[in-house]
PDB file with one MODEL, atoms N, CA, C and O in Angstrom:
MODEL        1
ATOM      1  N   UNK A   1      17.305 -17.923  10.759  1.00  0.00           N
ATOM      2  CA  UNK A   1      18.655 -17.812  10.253  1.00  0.00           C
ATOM      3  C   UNK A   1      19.497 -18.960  10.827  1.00  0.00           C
ATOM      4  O   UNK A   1      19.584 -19.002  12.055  1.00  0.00           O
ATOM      5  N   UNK A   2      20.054 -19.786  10.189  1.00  0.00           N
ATOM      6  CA  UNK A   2      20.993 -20.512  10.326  1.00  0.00           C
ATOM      7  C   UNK A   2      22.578 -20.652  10.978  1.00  0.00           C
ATOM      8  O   UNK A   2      23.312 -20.220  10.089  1.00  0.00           O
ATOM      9  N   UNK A   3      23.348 -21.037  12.053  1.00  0.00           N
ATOM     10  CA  UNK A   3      24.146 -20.651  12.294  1.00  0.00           C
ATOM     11  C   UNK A   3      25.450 -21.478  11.405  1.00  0.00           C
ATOM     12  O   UNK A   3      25.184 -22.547  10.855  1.00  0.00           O
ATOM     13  N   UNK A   4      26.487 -21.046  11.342  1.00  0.00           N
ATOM     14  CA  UNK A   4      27.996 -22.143  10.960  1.00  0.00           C
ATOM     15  C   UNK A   4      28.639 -21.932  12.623  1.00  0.00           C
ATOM     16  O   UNK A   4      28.676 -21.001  13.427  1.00  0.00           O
ATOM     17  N   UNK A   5      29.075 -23.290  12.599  1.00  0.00           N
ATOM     18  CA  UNK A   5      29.980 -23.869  13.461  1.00  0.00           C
ATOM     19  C   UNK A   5      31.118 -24.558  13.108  1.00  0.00           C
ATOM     20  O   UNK A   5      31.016 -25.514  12.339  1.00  0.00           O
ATOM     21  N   UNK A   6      32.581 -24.101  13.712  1.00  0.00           N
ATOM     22  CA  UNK A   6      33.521 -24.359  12.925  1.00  0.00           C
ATOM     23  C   UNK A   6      33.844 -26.120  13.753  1.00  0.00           C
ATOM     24  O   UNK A   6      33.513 -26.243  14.933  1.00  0.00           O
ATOM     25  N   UNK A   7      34.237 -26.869  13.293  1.00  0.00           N
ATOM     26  CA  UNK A   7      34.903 -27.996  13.935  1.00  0.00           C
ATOM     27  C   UNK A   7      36.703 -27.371  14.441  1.00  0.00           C
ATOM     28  O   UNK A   7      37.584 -26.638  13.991  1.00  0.00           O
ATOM     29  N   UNK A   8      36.374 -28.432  15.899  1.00  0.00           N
ATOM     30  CA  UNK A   8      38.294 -28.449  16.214  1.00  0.00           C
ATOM     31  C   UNK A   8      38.827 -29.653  15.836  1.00  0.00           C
ATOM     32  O   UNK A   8      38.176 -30.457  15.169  1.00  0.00           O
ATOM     33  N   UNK A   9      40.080 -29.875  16.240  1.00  0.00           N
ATOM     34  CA  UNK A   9      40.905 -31.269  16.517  1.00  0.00           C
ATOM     35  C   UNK A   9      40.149 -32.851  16.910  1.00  0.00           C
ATOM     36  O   UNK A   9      40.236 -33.355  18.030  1.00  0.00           O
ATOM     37  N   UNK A  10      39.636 -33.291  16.102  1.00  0.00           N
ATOM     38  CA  UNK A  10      39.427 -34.461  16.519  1.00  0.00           C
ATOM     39  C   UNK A  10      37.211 -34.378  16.558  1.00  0.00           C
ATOM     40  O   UNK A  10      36.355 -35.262  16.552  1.00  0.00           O
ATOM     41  N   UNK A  11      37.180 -33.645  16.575  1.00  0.00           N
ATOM     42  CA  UNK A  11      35.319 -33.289  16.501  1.00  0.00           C
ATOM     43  C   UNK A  11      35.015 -34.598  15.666  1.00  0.00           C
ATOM     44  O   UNK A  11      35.705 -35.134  14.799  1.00  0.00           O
ATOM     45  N   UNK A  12      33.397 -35.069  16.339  1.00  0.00           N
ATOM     46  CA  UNK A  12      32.504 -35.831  15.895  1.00  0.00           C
ATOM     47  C   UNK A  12      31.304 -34.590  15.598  1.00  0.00           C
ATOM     48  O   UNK A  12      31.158 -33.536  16.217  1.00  0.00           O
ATOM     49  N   UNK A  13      30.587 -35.072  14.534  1.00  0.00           N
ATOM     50  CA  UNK A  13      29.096 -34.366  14.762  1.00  0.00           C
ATOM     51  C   UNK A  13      28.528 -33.823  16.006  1.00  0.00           C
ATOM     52  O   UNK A  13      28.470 -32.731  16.571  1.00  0.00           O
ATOM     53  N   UNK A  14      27.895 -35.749  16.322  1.00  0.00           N
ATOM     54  CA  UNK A  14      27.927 -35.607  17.645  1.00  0.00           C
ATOM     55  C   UNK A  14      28.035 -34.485  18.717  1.00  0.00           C
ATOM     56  O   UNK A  14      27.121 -33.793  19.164  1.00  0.00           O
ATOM     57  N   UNK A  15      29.505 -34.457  19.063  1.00  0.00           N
ATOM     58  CA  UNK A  15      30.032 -33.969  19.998  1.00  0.00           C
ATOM     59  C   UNK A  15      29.886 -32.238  19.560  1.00  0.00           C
ATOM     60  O   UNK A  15      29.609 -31.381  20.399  1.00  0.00           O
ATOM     61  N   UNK A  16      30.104 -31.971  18.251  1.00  0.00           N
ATOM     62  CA  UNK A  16      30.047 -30.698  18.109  1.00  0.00           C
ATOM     63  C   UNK A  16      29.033 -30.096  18.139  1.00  0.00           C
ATOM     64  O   UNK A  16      29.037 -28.865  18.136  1.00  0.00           O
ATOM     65  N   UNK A  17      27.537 -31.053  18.186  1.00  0.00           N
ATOM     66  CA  UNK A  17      26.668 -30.386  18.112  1.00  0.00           C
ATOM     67  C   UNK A  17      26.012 -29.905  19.830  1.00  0.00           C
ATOM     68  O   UNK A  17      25.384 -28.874  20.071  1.00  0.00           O
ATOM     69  N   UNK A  18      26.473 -31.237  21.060  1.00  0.00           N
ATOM     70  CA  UNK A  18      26.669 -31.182  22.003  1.00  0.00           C
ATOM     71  C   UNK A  18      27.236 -30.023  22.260  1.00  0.00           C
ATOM     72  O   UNK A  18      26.524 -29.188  22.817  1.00  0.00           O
ATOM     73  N   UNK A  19      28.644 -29.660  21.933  1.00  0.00           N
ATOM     74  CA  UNK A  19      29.363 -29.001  23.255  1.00  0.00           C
ATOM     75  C   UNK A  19      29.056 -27.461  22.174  1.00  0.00           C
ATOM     76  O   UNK A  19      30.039 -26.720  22.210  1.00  0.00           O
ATOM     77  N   UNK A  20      28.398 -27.153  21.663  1.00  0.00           N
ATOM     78  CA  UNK A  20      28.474 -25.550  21.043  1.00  0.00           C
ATOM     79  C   UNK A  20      26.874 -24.959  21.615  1.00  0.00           C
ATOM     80  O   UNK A  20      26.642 -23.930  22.250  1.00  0.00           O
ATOM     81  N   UNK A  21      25.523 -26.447  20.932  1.00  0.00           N
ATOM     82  CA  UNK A  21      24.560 -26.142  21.072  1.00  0.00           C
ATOM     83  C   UNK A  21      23.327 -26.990  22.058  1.00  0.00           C
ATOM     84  O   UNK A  21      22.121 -26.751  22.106  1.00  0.00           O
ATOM     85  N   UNK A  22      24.002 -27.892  22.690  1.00  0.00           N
ATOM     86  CA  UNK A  22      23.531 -28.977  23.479  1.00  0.00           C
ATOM     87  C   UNK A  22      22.338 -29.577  22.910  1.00  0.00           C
ATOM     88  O   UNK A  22      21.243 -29.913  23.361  1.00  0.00           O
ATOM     89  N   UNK A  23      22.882 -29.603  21.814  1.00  0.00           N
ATOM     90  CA  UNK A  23      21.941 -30.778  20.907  1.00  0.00           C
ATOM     91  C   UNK A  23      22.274 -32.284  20.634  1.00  0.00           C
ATOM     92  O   UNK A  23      23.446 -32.528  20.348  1.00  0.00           O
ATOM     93  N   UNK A  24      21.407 -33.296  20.686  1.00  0.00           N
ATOM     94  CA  UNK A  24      21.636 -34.502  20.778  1.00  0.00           C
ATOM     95  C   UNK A  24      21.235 -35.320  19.707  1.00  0.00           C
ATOM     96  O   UNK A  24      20.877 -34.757  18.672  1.00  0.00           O
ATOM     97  N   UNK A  25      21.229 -36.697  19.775  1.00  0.00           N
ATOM     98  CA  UNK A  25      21.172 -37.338  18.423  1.00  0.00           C
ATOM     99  C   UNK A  25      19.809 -36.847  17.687  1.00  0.00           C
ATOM    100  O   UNK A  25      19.922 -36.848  16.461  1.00  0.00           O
ATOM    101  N   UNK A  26      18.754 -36.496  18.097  1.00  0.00           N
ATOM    102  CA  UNK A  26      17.268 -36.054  17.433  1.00  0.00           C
ATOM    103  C   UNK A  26      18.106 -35.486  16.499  1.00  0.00           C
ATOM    104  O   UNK A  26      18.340 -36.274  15.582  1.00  0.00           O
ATOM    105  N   UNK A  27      18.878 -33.956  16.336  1.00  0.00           N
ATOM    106  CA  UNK A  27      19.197 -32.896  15.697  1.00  0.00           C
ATOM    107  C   UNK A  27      20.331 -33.486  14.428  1.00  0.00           C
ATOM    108  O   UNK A  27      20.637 -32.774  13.472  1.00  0.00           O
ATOM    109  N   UNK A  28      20.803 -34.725  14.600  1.00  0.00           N
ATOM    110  CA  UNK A  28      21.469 -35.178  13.447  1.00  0.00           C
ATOM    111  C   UNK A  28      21.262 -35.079  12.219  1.00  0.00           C
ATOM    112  O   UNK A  28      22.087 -34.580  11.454  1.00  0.00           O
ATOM    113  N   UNK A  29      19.712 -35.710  11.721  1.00  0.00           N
ATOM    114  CA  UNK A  29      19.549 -35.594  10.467  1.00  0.00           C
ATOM    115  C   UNK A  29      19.039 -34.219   9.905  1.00  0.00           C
ATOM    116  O   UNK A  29      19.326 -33.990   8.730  1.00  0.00           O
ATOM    117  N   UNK A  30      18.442 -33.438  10.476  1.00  0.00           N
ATOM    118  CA  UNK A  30      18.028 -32.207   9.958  1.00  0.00           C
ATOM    119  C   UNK A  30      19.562 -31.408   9.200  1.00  0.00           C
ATOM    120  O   UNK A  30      19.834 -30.970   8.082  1.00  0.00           O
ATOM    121  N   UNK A  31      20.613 -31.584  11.084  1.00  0.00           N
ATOM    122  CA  UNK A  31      21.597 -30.748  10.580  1.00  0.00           C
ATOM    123  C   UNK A  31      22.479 -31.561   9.016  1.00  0.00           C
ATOM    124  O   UNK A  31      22.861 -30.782   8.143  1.00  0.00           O
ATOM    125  N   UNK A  32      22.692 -32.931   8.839  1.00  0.00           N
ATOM    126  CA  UNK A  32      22.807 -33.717   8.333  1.00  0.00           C
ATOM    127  C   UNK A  32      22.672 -33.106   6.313  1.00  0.00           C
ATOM    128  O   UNK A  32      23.220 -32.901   5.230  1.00  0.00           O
ATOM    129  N   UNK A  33      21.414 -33.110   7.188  1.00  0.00           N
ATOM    130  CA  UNK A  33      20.339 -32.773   5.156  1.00  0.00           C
ATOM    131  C   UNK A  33      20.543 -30.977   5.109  1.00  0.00           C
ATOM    132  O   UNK A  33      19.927 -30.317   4.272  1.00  0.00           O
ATOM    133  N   UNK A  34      21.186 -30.531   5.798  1.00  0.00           N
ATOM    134  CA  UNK A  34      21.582 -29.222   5.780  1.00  0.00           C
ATOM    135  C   UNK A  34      23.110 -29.230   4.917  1.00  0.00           C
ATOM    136  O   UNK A  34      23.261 -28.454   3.974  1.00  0.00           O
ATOM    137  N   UNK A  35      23.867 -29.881   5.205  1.00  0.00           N
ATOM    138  CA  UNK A  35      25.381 -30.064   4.829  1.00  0.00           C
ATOM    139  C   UNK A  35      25.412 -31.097   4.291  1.00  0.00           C
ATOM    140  O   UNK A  35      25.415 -32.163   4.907  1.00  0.00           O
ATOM    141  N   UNK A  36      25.448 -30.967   2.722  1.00  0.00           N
ATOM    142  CA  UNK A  36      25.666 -31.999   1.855  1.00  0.00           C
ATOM    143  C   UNK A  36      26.962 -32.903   1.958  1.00  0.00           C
ATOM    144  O   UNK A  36      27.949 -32.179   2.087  1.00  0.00           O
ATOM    145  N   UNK A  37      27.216 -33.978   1.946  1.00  0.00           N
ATOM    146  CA  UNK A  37      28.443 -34.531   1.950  1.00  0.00           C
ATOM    147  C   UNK A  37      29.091 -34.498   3.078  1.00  0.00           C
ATOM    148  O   UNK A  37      30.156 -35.113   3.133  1.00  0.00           O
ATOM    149  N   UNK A  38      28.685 -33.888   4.064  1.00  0.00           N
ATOM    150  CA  UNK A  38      29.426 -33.712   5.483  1.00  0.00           C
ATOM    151  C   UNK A  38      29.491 -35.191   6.084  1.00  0.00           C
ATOM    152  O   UNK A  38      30.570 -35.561   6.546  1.00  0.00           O
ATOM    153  N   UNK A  39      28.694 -35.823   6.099  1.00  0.00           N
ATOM    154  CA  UNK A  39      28.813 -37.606   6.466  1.00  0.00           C
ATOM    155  C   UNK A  39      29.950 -38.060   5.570  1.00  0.00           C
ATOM    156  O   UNK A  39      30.809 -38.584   6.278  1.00  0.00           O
ATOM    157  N   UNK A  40      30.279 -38.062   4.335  1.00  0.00           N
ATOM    158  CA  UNK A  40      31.547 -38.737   3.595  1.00  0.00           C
ATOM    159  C   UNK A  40      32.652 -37.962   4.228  1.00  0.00           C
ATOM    160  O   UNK A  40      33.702 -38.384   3.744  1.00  0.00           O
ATOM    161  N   UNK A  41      32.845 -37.183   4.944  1.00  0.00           N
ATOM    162  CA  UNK A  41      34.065 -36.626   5.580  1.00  0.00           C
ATOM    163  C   UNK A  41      34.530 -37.480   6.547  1.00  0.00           C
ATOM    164  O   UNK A  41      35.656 -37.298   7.010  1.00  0.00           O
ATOM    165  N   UNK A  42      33.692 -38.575   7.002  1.00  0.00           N
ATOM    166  CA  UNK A  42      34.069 -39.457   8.212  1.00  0.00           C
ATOM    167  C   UNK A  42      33.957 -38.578   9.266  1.00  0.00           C
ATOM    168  O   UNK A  42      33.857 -37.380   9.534  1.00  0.00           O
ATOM    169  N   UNK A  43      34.052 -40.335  10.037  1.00  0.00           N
ATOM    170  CA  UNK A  43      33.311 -39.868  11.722  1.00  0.00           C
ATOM    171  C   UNK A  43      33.693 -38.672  12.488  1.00  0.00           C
ATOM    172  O   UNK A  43      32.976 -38.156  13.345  1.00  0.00           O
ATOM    173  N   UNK A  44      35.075 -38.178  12.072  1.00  0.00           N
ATOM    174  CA  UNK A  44      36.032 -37.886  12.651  1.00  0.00           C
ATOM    175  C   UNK A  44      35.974 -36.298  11.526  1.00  0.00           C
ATOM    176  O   UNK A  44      35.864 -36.561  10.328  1.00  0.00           O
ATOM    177  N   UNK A  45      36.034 -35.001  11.841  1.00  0.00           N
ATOM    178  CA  UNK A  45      35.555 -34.274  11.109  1.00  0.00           C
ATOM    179  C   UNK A  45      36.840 -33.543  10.808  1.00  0.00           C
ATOM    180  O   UNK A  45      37.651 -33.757  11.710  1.00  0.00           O
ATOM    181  N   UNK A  46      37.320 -32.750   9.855  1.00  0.00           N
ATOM    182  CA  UNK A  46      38.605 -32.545   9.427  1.00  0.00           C
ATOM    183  C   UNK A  46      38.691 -31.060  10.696  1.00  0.00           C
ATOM    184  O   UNK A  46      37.785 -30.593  11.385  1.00  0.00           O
ATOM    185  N   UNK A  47      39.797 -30.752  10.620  1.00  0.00           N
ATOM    186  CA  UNK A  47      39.545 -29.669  11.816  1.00  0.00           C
ATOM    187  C   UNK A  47      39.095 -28.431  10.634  1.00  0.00           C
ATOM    188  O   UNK A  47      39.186 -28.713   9.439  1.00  0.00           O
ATOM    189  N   UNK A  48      38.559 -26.912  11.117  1.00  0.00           N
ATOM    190  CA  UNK A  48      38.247 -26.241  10.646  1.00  0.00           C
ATOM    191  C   UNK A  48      36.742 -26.622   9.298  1.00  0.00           C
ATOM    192  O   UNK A  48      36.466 -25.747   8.476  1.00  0.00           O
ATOM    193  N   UNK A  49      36.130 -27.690   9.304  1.00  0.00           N
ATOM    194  CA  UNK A  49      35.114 -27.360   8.854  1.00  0.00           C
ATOM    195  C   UNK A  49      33.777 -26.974   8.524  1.00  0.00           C
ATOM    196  O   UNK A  49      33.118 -27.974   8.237  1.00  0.00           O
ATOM    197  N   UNK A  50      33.237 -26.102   8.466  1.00  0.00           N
ATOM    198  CA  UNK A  50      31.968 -25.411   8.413  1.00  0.00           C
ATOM    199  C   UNK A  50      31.334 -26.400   8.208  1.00  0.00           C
ATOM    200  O   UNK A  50      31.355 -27.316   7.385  1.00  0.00           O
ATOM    201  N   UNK A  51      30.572 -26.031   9.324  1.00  0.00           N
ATOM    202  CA  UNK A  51      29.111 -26.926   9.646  1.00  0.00           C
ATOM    203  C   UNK A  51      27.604 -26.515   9.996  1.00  0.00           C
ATOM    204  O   UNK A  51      27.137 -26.609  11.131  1.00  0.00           O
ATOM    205  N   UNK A  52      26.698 -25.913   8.561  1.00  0.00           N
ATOM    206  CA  UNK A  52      25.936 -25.503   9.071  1.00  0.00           C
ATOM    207  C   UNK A  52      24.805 -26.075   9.741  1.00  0.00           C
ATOM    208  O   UNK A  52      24.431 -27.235   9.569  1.00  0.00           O
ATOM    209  N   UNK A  53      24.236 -25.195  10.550  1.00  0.00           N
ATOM    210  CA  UNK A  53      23.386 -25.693  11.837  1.00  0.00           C
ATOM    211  C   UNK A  53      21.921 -24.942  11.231  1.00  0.00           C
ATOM    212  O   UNK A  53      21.724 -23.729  11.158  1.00  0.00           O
ATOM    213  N   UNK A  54      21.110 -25.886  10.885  1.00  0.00           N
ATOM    214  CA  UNK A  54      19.463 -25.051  10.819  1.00  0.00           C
ATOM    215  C   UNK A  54      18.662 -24.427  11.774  1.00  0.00           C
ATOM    216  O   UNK A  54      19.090 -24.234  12.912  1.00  0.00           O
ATOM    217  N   UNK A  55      18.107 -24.261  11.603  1.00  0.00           N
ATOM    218  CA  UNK A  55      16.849 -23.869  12.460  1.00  0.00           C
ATOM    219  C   UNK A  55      15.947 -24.446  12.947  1.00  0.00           C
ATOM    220  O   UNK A  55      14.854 -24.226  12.426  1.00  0.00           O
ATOM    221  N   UNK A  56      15.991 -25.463  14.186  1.00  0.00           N
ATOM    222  CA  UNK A  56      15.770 -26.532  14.470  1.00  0.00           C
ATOM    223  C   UNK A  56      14.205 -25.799  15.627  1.00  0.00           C
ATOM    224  O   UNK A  56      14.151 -24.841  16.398  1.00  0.00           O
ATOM    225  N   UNK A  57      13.280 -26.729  15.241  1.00  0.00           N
ATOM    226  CA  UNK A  57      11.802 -26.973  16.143  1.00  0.00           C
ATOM    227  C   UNK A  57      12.353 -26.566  17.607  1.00  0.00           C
ATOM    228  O   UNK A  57      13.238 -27.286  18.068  1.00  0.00           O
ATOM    229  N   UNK A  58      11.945 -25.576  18.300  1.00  0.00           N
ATOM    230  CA  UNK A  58      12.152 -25.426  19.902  1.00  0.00           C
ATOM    231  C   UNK A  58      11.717 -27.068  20.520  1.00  0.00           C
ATOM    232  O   UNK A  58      10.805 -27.739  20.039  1.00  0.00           O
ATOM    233  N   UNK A  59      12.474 -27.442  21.516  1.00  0.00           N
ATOM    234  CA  UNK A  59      11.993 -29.139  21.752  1.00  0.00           C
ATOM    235  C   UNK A  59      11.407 -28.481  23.680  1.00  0.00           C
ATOM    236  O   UNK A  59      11.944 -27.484  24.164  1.00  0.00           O
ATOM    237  N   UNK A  60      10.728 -28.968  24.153  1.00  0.00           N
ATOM    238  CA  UNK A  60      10.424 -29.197  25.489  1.00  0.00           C
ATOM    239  C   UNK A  60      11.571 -29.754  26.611  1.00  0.00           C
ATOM    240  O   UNK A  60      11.955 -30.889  26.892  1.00  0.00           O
ATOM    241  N   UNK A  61      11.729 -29.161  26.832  1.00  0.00           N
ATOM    242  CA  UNK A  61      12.649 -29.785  28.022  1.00  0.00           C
ATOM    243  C   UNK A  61      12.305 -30.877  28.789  1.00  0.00           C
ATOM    244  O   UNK A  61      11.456 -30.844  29.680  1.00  0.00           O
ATOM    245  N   UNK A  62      13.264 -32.327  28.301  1.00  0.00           N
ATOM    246  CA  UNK A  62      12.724 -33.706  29.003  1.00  0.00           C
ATOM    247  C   UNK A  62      12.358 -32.982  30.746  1.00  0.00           C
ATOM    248  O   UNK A  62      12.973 -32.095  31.339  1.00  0.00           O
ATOM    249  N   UNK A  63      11.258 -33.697  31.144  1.00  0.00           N
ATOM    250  CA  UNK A  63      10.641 -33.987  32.465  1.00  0.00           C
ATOM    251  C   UNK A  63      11.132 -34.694  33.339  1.00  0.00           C
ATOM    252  O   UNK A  63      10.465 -35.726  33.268  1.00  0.00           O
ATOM    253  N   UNK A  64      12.001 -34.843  34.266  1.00  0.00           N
ATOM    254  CA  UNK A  64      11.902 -35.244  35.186  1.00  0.00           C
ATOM    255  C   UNK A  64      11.081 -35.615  36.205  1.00  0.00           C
ATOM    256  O   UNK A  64      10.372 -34.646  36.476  1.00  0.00           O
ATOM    257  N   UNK A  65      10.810 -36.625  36.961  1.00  0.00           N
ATOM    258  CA  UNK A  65       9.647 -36.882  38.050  1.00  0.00           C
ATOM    259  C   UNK A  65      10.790 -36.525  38.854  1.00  0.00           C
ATOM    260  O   UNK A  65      11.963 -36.715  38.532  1.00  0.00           O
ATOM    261  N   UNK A  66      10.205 -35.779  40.360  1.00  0.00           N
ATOM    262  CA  UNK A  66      10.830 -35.885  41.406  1.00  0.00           C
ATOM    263  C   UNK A  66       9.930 -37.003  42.309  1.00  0.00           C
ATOM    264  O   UNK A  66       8.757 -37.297  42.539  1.00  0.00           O
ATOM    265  N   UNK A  67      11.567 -37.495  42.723  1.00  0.00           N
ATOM    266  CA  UNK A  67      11.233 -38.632  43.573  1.00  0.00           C
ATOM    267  C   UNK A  67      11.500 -38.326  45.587  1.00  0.00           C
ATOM    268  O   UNK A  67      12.620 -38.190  46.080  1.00  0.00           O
ATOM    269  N   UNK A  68      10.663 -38.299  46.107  1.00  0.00           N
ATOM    270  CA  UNK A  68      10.303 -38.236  47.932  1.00  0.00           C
ATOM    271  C   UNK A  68      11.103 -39.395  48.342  1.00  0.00           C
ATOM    272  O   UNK A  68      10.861 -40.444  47.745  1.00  0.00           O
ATOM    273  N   UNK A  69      12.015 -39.405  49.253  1.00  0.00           N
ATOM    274  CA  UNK A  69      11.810 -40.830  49.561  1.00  0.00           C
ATOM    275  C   UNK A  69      11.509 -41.066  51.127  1.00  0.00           C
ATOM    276  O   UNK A  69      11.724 -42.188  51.585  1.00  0.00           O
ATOM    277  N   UNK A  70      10.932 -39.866  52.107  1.00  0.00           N
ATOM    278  CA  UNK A  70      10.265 -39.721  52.746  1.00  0.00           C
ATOM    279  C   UNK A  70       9.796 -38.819  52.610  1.00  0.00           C
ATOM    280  O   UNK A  70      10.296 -37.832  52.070  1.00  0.00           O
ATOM    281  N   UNK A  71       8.075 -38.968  53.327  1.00  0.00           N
ATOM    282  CA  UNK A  71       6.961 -38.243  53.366  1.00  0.00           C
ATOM    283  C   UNK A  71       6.501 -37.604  54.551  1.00  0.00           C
ATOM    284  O   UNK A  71       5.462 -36.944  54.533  1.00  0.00           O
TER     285      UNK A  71
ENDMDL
END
């Protein structure tokens, strides 16, 4: 099931997809080809508009190496 996410004041994609679902540029085009025409709205997203969010592949959590710096 798909969620909607509303935009605020001043929202990028980007950022909205960051600060709701801590998703990063990977998740652009899926959500993208989900919401027709949502790119001709400009960068800058009108406030209040529905933005649906798919059902995106579970991703792995990037790896970190831990680094010793004595042994």
């Amino acid at each position: 099931m798909a969620d909607i996410l509303t935009t605020r004041q001043g929202d990028t994609l980007d950022e909205l997809l960051w600060r709701e679902r801590g998703l990063g540029p990977e998740a652009l085009d899926a959500v993208l080809a989900a919401n027709p025409g949502l790119a001709e709205r400009g960068p800058t997203l009108p406030i209040g508009t529905p933005v649906t969010l798919p059902v995106l592949a579970a991703q792995a959590p990037p790896v970190r190496e831990t680094v010793q710096l004595w042994s």
